[in-house]
PDB file of N, CA, C and O in Angstrom:
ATOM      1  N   UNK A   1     184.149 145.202 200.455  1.00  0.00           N
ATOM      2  CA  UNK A   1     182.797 145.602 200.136  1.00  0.00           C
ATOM      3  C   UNK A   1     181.986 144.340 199.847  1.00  0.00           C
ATOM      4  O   UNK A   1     182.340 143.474 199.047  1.00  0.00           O
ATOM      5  N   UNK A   2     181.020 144.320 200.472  1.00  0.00           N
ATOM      6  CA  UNK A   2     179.737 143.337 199.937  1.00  0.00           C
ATOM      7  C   UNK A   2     179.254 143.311 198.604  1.00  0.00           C
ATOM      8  O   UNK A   2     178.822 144.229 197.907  1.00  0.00           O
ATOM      9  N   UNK A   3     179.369 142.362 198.419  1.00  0.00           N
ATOM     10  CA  UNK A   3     177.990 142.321 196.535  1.00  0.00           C
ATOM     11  C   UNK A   3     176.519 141.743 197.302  1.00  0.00           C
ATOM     12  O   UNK A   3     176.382 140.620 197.788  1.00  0.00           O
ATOM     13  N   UNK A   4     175.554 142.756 197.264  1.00  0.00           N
ATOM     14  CA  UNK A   4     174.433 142.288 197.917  1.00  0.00           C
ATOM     15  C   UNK A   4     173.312 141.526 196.665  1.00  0.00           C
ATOM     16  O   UNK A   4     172.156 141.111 196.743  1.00  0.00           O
ATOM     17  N   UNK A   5     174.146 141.587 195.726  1.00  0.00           N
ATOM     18  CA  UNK A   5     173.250 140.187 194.853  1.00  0.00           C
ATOM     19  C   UNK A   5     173.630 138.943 195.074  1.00  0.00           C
ATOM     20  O   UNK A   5     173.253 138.091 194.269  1.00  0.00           O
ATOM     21  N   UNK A   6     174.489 138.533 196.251  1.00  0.00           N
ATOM     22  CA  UNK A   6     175.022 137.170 196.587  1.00  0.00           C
ATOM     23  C   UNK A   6     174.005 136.612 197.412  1.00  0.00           C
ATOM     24  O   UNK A   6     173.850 135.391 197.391  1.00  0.00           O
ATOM     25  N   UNK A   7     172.896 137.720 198.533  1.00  0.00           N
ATOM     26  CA  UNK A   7     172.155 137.388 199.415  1.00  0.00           C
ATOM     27  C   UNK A   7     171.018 137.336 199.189  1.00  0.00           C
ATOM     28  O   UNK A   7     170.448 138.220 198.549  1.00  0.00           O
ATOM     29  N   UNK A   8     170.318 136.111 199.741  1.00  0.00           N
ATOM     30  CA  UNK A   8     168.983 136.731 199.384  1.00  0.00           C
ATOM     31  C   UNK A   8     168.131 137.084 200.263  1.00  0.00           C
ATOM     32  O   UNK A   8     166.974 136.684 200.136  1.00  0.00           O
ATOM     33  N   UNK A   9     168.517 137.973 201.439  1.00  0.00           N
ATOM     34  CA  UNK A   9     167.524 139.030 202.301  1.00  0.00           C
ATOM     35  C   UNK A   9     168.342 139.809 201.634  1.00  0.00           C
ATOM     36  O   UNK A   9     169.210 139.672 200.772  1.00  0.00           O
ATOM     37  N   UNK A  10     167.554 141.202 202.618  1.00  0.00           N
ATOM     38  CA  UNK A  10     168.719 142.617 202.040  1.00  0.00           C
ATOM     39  C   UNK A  10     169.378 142.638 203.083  1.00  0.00           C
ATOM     40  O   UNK A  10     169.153 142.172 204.200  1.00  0.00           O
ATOM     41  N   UNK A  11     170.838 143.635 202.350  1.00  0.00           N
ATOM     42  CA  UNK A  11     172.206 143.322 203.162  1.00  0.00           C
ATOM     43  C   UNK A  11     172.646 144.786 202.744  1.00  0.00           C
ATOM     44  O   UNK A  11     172.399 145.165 201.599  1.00  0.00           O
ATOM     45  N   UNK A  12     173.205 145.506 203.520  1.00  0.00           N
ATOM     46  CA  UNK A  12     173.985 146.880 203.161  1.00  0.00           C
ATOM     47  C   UNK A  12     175.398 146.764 202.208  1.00  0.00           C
ATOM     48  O   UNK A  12     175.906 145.645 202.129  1.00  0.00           O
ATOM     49  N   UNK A  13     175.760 147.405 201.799  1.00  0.00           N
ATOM     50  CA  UNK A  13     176.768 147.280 201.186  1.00  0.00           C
ATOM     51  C   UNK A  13     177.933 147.067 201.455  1.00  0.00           C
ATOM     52  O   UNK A  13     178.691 146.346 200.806  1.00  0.00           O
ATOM     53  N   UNK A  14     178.255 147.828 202.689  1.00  0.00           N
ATOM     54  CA  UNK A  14     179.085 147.973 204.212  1.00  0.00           C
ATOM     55  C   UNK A  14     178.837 147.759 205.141  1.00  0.00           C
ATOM     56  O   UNK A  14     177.784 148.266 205.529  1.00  0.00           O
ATOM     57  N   UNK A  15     179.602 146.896 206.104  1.00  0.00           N
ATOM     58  CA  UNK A  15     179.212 146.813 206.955  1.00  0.00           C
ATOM     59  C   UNK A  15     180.552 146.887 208.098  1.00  0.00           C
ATOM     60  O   UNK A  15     181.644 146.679 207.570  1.00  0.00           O
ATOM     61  N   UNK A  16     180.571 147.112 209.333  1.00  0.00           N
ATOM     62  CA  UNK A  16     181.759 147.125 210.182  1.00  0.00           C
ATOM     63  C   UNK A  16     181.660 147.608 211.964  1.00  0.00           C
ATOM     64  O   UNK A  16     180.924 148.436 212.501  1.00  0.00           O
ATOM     65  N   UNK A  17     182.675 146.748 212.522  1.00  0.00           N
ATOM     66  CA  UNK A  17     182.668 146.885 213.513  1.00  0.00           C
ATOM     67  C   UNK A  17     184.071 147.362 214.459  1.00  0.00           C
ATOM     68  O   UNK A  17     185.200 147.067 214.066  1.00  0.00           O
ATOM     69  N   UNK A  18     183.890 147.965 215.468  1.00  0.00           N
ATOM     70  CA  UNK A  18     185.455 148.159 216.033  1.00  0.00           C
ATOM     71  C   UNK A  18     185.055 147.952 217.738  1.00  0.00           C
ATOM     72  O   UNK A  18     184.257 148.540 218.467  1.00  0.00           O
ATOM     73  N   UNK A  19     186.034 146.808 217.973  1.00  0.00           N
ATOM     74  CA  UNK A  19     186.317 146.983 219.351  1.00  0.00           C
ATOM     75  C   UNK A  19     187.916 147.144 219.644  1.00  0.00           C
ATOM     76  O   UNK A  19     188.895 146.562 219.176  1.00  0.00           O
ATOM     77  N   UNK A  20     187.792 148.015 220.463  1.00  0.00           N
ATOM     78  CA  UNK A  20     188.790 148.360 220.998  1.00  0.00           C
ATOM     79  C   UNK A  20     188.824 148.091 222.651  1.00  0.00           C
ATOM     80  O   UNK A  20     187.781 147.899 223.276  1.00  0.00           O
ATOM     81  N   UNK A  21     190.464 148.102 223.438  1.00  0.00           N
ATOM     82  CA  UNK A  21     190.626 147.852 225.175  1.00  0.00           C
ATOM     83  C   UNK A  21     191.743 148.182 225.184  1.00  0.00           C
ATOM     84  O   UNK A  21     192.578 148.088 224.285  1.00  0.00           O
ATOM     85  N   UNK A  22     191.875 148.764 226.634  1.00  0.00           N
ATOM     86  CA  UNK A  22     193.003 148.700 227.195  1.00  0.00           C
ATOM     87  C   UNK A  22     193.256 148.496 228.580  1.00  0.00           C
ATOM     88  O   UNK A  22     192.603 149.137 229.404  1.00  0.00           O
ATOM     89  N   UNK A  23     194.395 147.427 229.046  1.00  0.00           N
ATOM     90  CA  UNK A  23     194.586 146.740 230.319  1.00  0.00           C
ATOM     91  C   UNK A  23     195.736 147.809 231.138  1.00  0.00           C
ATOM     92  O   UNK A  23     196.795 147.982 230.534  1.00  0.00           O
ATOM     93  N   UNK A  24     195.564 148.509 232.457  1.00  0.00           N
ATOM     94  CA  UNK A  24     196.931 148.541 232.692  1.00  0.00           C
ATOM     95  C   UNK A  24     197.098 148.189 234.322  1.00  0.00           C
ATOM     96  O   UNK A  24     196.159 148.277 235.113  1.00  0.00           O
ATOM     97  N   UNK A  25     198.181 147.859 234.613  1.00  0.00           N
ATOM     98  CA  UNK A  25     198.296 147.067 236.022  1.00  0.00           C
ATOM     99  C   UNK A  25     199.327 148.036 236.410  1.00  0.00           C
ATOM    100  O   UNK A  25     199.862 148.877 235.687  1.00  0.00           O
ATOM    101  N   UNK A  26     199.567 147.759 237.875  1.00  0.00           N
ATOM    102  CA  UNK A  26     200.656 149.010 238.681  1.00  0.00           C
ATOM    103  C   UNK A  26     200.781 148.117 239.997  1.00  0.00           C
ATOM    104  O   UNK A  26     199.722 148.106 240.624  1.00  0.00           O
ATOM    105  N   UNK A  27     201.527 147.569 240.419  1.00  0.00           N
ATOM    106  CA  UNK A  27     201.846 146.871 241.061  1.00  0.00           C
ATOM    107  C   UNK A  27     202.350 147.610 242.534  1.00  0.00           C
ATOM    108  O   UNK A  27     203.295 148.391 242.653  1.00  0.00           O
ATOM    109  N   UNK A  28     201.683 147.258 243.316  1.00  0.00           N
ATOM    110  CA  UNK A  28     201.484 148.125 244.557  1.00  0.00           C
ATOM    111  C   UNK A  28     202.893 147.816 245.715  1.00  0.00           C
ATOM    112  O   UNK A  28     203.637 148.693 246.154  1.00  0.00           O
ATOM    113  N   UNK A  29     202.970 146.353 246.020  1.00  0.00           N
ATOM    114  CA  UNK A  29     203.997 145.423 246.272  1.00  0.00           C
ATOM    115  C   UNK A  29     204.651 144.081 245.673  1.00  0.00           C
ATOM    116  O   UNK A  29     205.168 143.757 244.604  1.00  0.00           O
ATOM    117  N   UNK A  30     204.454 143.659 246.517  1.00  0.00           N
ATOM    118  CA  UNK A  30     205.394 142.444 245.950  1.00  0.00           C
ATOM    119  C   UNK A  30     204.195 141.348 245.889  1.00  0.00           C
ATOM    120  O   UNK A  30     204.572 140.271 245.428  1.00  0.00           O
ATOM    121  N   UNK A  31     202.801 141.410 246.268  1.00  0.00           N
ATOM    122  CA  UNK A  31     201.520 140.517 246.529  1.00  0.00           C
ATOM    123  C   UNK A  31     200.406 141.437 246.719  1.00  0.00           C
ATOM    124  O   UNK A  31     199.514 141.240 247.543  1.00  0.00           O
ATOM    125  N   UNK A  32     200.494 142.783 245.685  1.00  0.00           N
ATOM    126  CA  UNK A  32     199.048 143.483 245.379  1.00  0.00           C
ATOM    127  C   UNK A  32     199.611 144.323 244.050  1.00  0.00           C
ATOM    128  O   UNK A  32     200.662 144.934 243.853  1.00  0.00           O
ATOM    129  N   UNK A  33     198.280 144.043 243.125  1.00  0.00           N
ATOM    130  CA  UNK A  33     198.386 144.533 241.859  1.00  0.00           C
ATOM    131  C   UNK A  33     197.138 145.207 241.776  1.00  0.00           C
ATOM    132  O   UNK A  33     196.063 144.635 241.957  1.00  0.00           O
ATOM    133  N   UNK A  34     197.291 146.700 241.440  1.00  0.00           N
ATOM    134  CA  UNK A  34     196.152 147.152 240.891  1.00  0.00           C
ATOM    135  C   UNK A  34     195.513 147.145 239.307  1.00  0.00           C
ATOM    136  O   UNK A  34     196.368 147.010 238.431  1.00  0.00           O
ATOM    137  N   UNK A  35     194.348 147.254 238.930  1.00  0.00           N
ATOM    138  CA  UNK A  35     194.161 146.392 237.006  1.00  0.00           C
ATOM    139  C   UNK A  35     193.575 147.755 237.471  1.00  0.00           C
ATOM    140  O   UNK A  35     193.437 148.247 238.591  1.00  0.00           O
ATOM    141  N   UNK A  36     193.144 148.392 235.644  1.00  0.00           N
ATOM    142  CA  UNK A  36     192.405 149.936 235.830  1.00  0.00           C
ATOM    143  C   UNK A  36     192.078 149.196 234.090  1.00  0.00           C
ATOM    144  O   UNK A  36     192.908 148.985 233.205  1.00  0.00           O
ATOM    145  N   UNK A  37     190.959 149.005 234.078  1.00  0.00           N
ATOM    146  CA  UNK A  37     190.453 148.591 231.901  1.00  0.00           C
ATOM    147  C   UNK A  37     189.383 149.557 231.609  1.00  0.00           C
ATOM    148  O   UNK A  37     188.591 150.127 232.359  1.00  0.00           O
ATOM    149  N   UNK A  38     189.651 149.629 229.593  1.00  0.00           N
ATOM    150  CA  UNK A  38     188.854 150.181 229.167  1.00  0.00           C
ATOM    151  C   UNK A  38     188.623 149.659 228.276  1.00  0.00           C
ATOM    152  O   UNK A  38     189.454 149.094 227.565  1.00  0.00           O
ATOM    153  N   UNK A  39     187.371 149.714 228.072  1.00  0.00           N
ATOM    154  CA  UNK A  39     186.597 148.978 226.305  1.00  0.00           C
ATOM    155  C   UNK A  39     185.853 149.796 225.874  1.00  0.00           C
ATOM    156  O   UNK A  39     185.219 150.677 226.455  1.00  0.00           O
ATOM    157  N   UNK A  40     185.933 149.422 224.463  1.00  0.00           N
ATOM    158  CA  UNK A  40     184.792 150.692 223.738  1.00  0.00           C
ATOM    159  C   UNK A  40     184.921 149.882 222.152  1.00  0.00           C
ATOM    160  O   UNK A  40     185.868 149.430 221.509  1.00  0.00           O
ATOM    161  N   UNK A  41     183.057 149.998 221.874  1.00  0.00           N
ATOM    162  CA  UNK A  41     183.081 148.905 221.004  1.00  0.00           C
ATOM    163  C   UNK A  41     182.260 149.674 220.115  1.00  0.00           C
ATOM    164  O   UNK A  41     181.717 150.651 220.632  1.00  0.00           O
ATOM    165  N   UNK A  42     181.985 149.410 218.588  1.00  0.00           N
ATOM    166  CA  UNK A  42     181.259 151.001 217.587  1.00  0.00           C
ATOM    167  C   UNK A  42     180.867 149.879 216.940  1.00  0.00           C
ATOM    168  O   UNK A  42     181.046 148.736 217.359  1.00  0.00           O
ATOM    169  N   UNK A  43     180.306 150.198 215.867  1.00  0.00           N
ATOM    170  CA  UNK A  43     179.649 149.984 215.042  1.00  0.00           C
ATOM    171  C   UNK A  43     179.000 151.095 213.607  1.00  0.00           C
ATOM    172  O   UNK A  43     178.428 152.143 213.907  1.00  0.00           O
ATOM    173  N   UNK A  44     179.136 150.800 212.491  1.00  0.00           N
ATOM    174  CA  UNK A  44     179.756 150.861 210.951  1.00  0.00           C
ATOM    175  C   UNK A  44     177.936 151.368 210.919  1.00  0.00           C
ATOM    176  O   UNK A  44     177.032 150.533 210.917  1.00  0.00           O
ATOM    177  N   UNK A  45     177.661 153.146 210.893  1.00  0.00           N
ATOM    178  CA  UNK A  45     175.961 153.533 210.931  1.00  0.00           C
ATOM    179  C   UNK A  45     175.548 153.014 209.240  1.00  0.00           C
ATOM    180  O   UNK A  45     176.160 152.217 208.530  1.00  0.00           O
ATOM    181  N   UNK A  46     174.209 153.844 208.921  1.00  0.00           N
ATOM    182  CA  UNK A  46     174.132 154.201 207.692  1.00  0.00           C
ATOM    183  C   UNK A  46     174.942 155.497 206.939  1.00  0.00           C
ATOM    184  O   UNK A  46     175.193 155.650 205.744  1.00  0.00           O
ATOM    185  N   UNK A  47     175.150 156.082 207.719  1.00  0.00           N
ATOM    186  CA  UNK A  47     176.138 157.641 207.222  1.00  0.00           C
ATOM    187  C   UNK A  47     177.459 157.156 207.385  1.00  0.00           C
ATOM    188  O   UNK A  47     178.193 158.125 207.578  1.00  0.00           O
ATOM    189  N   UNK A  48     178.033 156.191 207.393  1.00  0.00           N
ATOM    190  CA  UNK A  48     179.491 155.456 207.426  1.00  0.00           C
ATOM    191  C   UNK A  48     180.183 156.154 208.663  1.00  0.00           C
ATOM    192  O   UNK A  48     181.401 156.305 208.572  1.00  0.00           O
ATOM    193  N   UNK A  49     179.627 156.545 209.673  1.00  0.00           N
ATOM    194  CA  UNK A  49     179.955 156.875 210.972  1.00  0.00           C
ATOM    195  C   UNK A  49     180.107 155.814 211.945  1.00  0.00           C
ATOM    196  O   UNK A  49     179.128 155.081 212.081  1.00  0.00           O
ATOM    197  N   UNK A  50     181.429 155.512 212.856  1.00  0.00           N
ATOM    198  CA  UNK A  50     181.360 154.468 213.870  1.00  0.00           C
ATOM    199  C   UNK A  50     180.775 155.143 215.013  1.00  0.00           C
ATOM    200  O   UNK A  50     181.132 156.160 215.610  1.00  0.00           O
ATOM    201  N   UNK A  51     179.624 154.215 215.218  1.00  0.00           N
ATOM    202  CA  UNK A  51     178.664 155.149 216.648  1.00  0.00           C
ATOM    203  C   UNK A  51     178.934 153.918 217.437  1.00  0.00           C
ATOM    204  O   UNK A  51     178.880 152.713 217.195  1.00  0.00           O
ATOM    205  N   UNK A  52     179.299 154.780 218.654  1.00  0.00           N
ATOM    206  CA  UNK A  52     179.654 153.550 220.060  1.00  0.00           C
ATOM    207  C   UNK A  52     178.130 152.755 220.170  1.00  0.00           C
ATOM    208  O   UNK A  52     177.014 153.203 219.909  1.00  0.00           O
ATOM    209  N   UNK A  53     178.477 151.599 220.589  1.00  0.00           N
ATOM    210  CA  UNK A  53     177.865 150.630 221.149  1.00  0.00           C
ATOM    211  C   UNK A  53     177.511 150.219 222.171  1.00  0.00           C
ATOM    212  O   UNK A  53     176.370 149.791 222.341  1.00  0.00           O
ATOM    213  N   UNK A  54     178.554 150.261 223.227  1.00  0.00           N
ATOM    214  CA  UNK A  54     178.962 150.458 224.419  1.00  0.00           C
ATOM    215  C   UNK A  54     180.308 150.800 225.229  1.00  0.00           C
ATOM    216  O   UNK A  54     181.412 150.973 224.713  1.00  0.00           O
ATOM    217  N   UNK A  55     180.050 150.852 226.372  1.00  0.00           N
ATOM    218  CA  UNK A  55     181.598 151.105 226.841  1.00  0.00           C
ATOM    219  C   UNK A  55     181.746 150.819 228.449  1.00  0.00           C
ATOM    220  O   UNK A  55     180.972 151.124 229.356  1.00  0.00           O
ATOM    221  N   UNK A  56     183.158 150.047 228.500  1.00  0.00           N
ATOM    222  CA  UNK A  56     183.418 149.322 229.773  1.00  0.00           C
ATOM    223  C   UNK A  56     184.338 150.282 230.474  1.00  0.00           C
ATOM    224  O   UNK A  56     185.265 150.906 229.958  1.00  0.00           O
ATOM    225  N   UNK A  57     183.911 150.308 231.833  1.00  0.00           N
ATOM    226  CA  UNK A  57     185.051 150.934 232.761  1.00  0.00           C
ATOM    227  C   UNK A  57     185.482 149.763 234.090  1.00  0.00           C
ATOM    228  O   UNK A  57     184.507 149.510 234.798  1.00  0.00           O
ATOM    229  N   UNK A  58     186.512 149.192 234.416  1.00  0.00           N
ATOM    230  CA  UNK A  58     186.693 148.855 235.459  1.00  0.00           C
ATOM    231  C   UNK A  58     188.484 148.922 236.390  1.00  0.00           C
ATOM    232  O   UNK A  58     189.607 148.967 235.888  1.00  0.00           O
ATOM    233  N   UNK A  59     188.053 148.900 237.877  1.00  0.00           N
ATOM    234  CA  UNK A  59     189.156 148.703 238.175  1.00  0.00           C
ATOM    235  C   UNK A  59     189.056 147.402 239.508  1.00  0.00           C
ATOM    236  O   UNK A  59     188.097 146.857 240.053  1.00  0.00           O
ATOM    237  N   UNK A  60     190.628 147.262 239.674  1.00  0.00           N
ATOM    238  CA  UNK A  60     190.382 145.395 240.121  1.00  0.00           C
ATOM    239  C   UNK A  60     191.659 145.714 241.620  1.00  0.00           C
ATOM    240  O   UNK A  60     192.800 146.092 241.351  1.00  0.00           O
ATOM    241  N   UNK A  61     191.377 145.570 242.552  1.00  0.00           N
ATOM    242  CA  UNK A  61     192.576 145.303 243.174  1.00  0.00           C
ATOM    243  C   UNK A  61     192.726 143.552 243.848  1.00  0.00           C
ATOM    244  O   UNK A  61     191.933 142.706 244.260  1.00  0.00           O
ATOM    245  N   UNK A  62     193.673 143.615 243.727  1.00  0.00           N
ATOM    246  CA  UNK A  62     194.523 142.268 244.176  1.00  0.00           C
ATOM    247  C   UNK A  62     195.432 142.078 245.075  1.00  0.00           C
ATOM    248  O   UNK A  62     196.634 142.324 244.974  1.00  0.00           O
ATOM    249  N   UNK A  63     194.588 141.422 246.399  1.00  0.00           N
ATOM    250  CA  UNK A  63     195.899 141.714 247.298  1.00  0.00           C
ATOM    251  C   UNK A  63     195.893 140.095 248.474  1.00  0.00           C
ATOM    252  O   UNK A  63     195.082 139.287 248.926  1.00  0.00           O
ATOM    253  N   UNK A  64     197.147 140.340 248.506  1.00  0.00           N
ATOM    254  CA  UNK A  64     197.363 138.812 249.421  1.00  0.00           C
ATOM    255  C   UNK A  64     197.218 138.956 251.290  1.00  0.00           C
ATOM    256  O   UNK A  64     197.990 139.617 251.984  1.00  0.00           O
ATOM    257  N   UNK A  65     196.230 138.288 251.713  1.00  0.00           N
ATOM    258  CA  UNK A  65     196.311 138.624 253.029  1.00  0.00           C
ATOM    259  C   UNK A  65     197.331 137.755 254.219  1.00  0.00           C
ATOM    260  O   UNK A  65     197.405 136.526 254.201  1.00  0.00           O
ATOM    261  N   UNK A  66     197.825 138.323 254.886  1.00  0.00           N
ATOM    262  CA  UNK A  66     199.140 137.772 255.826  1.00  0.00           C
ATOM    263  C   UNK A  66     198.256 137.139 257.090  1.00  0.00           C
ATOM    264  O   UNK A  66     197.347 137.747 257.656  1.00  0.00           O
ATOM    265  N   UNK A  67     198.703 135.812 257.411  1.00  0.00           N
ATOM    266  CA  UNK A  67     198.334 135.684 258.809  1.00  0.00           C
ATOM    267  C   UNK A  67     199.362 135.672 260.118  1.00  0.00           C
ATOM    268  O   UNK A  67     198.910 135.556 261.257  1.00  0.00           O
TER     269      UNK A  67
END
């Protein structure tokens, strides 16, 4: 918890953040990997509720070409 007589603007009492991810790969062969991620990042309201911030979706393929 904050002591907001330490600051001198105003400062909430609480404050907080959460990011969260997750990576996962699946490997197709032996020289292609598929990536599939997720992020999701909140933030600490005035009603002590974490309200998202934003949120990431992606997917990645990786592959080696033969000549």
């Amino acid at each position: 918890m904050i002591d907001p007589t330490l600051y001198s603007s105003t400062v909430s009492e609480r404050s907080g953040t959460f990011g969260g991810s997750l990576l996962l790969a699946y490997k197709l062969n032996w020289q292609s990997v598929m990536f599939v991620g997720y992020g999701d990042n909140r933030e600490l309201t005035d009603e002590y509720d974490l309200a998202r911030l934003d949120r990431q979706v992606f997917v990645k393929l990786s592959y080696a070409i033969q000549r």
